[in-house]
DRENMAR-314415 format. One line per field, with one value per residue (C-alpha): residue in one letter; x, y, z. Coordinates in steps of 0.05 Angstrom, whole numbers, padded with zeros to 5 digits, always signed. Layout:
BEGIN
r = c(a:...)
X = c(X:...)
Y = c(Y:...)
Z = c(Z:...)
This chain:
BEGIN
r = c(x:x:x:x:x:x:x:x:x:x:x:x:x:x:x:x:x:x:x:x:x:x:x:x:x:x:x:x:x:x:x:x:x:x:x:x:x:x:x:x:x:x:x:x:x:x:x:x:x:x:x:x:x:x:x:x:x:x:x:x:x:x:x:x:x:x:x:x:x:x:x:x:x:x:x:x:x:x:x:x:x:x:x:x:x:x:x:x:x:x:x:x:x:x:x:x:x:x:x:x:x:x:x:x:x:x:x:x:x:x:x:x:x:x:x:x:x:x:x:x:x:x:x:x:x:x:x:x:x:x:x:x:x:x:x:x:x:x:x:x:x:x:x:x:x:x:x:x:x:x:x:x:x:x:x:x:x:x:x:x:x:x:x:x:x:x:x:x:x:x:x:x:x:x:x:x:x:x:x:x:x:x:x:x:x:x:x:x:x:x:x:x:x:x:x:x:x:x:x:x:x:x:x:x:x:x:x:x:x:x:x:x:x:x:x:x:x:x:x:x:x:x:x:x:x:x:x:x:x:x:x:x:x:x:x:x:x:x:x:x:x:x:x:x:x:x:x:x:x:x:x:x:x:x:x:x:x:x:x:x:x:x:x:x:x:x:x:x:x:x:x:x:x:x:x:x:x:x:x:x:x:x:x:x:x:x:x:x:x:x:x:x:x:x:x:x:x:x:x:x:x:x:x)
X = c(+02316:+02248:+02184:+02129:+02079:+02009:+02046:+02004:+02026:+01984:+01996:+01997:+01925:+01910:+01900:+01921:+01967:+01992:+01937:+01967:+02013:+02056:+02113:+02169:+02238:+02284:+02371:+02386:+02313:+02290:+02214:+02183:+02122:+02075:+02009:+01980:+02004:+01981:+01976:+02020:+02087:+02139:+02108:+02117:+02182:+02202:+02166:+02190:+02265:+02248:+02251:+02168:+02184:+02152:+02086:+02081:+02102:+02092:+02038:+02021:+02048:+02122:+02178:+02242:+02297:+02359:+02325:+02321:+02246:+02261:+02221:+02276:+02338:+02388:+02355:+02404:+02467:+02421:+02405:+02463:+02506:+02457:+02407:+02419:+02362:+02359:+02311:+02253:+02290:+02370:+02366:+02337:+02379:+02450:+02478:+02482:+02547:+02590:+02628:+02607:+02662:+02661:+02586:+02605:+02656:+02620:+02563:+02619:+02649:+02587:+02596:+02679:+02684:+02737:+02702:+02739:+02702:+02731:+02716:+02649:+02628:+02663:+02615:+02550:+02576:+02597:+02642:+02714:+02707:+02760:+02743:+02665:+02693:+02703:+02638:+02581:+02510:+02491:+02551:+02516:+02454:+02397:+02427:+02489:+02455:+02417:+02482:+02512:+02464:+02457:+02534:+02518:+02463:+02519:+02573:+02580:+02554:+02482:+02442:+02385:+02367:+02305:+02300:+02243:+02220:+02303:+02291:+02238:+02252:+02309:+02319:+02295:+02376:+02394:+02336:+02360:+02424:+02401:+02361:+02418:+02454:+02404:+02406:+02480:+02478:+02436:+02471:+02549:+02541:+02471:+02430:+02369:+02325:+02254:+02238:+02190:+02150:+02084:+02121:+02106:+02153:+02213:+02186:+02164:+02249:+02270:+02237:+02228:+02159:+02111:+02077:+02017:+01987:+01919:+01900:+01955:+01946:+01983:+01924:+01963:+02031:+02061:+02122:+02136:+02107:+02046:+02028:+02036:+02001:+01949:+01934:+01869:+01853:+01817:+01859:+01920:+01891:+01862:+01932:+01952:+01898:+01915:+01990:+02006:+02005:+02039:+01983:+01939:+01945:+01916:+01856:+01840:+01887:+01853:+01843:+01815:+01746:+01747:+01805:+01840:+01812:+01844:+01866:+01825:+01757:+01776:+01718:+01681:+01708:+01746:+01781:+01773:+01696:+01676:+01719:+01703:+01662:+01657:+01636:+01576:+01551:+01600:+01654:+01620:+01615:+01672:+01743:+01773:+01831:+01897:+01886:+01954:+01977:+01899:+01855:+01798:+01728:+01723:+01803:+01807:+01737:+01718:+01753)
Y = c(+02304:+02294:+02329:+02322:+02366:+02359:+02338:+02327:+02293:+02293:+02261:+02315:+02299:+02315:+02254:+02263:+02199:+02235:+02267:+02298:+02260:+02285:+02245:+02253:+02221:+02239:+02237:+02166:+02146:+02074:+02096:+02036:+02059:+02004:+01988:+01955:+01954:+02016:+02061:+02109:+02094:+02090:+02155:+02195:+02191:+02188:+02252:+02299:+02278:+02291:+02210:+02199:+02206:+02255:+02273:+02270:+02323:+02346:+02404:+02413:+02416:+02423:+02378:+02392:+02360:+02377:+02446:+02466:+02466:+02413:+02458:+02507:+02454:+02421:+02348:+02320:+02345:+02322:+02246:+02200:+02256:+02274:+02215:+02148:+02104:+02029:+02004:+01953:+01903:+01911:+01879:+01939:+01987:+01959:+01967:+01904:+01927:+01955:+01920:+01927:+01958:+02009:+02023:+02033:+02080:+02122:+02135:+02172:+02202:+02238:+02278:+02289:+02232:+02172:+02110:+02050:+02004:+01933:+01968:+01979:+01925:+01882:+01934:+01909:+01840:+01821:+01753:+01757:+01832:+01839:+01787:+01818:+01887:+01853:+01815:+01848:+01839:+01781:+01737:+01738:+01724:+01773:+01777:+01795:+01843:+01873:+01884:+01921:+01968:+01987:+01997:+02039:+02076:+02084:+02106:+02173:+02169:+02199:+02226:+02189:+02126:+02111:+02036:+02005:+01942:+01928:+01853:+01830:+01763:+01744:+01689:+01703:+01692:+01742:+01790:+01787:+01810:+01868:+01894:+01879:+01921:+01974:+01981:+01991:+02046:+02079:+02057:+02068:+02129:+02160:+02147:+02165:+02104:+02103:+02036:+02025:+01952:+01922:+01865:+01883:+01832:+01875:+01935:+01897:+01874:+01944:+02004:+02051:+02086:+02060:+02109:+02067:+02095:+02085:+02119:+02168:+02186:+02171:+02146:+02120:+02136:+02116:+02074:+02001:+01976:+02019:+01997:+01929:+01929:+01972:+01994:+02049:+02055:+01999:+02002:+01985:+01929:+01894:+01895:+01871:+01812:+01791:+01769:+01693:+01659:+01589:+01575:+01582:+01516:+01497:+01558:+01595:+01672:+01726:+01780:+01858:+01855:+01893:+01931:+01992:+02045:+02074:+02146:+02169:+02145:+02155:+02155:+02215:+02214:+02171:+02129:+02060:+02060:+02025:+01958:+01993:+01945:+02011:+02057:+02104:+02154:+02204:+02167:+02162:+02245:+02265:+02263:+02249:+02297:+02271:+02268:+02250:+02195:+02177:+02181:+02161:+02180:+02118:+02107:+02050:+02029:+01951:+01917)
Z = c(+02170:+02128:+02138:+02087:+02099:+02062:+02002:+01936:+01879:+01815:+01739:+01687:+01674:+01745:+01776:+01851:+01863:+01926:+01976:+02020:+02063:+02126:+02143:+02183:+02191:+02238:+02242:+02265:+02261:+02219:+02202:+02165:+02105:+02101:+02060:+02001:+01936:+01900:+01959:+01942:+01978:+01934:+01887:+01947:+01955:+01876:+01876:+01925:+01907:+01834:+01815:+01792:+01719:+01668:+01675:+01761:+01794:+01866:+01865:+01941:+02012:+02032:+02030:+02075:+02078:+02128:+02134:+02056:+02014:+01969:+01919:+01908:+01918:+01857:+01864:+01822:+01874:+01929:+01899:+01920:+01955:+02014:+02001:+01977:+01948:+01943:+01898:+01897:+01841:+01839:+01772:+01735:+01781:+01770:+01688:+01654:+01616:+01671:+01721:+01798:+01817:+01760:+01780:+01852:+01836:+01797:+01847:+01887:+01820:+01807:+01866:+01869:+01920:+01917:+01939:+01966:+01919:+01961:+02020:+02010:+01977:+02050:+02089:+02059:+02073:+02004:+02003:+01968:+01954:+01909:+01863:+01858:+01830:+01770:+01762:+01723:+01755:+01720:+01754:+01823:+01857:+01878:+01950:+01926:+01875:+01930:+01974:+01915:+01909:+01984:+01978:+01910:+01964:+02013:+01974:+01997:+02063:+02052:+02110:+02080:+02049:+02026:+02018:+01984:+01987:+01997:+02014:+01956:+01934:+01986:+02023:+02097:+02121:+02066:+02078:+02163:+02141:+02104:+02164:+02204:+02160:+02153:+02235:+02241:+02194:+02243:+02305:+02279:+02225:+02246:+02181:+02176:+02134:+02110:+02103:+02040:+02044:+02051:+02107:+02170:+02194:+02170:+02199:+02271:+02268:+02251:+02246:+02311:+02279:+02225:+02172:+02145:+02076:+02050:+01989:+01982:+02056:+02122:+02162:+02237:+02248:+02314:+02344:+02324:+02405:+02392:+02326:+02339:+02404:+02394:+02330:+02325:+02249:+02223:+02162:+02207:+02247:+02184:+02158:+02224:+02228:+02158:+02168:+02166:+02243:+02247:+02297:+02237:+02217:+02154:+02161:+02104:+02106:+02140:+02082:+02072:+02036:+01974:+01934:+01943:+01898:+01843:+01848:+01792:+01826:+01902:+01944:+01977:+02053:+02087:+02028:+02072:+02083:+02028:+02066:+02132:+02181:+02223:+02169:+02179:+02134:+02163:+02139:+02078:+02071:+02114:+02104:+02178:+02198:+02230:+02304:+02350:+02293:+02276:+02213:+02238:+02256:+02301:+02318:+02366:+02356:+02358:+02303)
């Protein structure tokens, strides 16, 4: 459905935000992208579908999608149409001035499609449909926001959606019934998601495979039970180590040493060695290449 392939993306002052990241998503497939802030998830996507803004473009690798370069295709036909995108705060996404309904609508407008705005807003799991078409965004809460603009995402049946950070500042009963959502689309219409977020608990409930992104790389990919279980990058398993435990107690957070870098000073090598315990002075020289899912010089080394 999506294959990135080596895909740079770079500021018009040539900056590489993007360094070449491969990343795949398949029809009916939940893939979750995880890592810090900064790393270069949500450019990625913004970029190849022509969303990044003036000034970034995509100057490197391949993006495919459904079979056609993305290079050469009409991204504005494509964006809602073919592939839906729910963004990280539904507050900035959703028009202050226009009714729900009349935003919902138009999302299917756009692309000569007749949307059943009641009906879509009751698929998302919207309360008293009917009434909402006539609310404007400020006259319901962030869940309900949130819910609108999946069904804004959904409005024309994409074979895509790219959902980031879709559950940021929910309540956890809200945030289980967008995930719950997010896996029926898959099950019942075949929708393809890629999962944008720095939780690994959404991903672990979820996803079927895990992209994680250091740098503006992909450094592990692999399914949710072999992440989880047995991470090999040391990136990964430092994320891993560093979530909240209830067994915890009252102990002091678990945390990665350092910062990420910034793209304009990455570091010679492998991008993580500076907060590497297992960094040598290869790491230190030598970019590692992908091998089966791995980044690593040392993948599945002691952590």
């Amino acid at each position: 459905m999506l294959n990135l392939e080596s895909v740079v993306v770079t500021t018009r002052s040539g900056v590489r935000l993007v360094d070449g990241v491969d990343l795949t998503v398949g029809a009916g497939e939940i893939v979750g992208l995880v890592g810090e802030s900064g790393s270069g998830k949500t450019v990625t996507t913004t970029a190849v579908f022509g969303l990044a803004g003036p000034g970034v473009a995509v100057t490197g690798g391949r993006a495919v999608f459904d079979g056609n370069d993305l290079a050469g295709a009409d991204l504005r036909r494509l964006r809602g149409a073919q592939v839906g995108f729910v963004f990280q705060d539904p507050s900035t996404a959703l028009h202050p001035l226009l009714r729900i309904g009349d935003q919902i609508a138009e999302a299917g407008q756009v692309h000569g499609r007749r949307v059943d705005v009641a009906a879509a807003l009751a698929e998302v799991g919207v309360p008293d449909p009917a009434r909402r078409v006539r609310q404007y965004p400020h006259e319901l809460s962030g869940g309900l926001r949130q819910r609108v603009a999946i069904a804004i995402a959904l409005a024309n049946r994409p074979k895509l959606v790219v959902a980031d950070e879709p559950t940021t500042a929910l309540d956890v009963t809200v945030q289980m019934q967008v995930l719950r959502l997010l896996a029926r689309m898959r099950d019942e219409q075949g929708t393809a998601t890629l999962l944008i977020t720095h939780d690994l608990g959404l991903v672990a409930e979820v996803a079927d495979r895990v992209a994680v992104m250091y740098a503006g790389r992909v450094v592990e990919t692999g399914t949710v039970a072999q992440i989880f279980a047995a991470a090999r990058h040391p990136y990964t398993r430092a994320l891993l180590a560093s979530r909240p435990r209830l067994a915890a107690g009252r102990s002091a957070l678990p945390v990665i040493g350092g910062a990420p870098p910034v793209p304009a000073a990455r570091p010679a090598g492998c991008a993580f060695h500076p907060r590497c315990a297992l960094a040598t002075d290869l790491c230190a020289t030598v970019a590692p290449e992908p091998a089966d899912g791995v980044a690593c010089h040392f993948a599945g080394g002691p952590s």
